[in-house]
Structure formats: structure tokens, C-alpha cells
N, C-alpha and C positions, 0 to 999 in steps of 0.2 A: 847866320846867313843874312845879307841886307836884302832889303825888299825890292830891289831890281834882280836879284837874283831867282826871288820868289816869283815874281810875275815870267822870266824867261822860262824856267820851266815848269809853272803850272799853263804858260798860254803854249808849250811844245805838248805839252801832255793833252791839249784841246781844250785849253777853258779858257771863259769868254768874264768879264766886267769882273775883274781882282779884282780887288781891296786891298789892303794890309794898313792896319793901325797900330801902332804902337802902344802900349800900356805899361805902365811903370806904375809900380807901387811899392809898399811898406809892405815885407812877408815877415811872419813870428818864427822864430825859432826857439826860444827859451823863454822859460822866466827870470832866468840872470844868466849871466858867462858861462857859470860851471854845465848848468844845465843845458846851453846850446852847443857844447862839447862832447856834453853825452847825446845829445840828439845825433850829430856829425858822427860821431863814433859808432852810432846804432846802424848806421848805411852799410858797413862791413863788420858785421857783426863776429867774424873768423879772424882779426887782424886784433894784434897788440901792437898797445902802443906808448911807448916810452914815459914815463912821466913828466920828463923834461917837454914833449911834444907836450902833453896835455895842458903845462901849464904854460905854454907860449902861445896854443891856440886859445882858450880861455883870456888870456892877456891882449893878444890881438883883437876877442868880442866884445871885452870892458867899454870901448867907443861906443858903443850900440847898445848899450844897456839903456831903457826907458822906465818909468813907473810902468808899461808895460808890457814889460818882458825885453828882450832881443831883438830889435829890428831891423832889417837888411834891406835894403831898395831888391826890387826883383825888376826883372824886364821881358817883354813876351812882345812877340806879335800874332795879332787875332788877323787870321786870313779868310777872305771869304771869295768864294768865284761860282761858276755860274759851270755848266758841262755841258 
């Protein structure tokens, strides 16, 4: 959702001096590829999944491998208003 959207309806909802700040950072997932496959796999833990899949997801995490671990950009907005 962009933060015009946020302000339309938290200020319909009756709130007063929004904010919204963007935050972006570095989130861990693994300590290497294989391991942030197994993390992603652990989210539905009732579903198999092909080997062929595991090891193209794995391959597509190899980018993002660091000395520490797996790391992915995350993005959040932190919202604050007033009622």
C-alpha cells in the first residue's frame, strides 16, 4: 500500500498528524542458500516440493549469500497517528 493510501484511510478512520516512514534494511534468512530454502520451505510445512524446485530456489539465493549468512533487503512502513 503507498503512504497516500495510508493517510486516506487512517485520516477516514478519524486520525489526526500521520506519519509514515519508510524503513528498508538487510533481513537474515540463512546461513548459506541451502539453508534459506529450508527456512522458505519451513512456511508450509504440509507441501512437497520438487527437487528440481529446491535447487533453482537455492540457486536463485546464491546472489545474497554474505560472510553473514543470506541477506535480503526488507521494506516496511512504520505508521504513526494520533485518534
Amino acid at each position: 500500500m503507498r503512504p497516500g493510501r495510508i493517510e486516506d484511510v487512517l485520516t477516514g478512520a478519524g486520525f489526526r498528524e500521520i506519519d509514515v516512514t519508510p524503513v528498508t534494511e538487510d533481513t537474515h534468512w540463512g546461513k548459506d542458500a541451502a539453508d534459506a530454502v529450508d527456512f522458505f520451505l519451513s512456511r508450509t510445512p504440509d507441501r512437497t516440493v520438487p527437487d528440481e524446485t529446491r535447487a533453482a530456489m537455492r540457486e536463485a539465493l546464491l546472489p545474497y549469500e554474505t560472510e553473514r549468512g543470506v541477506l535480503l533487503r526488507a521494506g516496511v512502513w512504520v505508521v504513526t497517528a494520533h485518534a
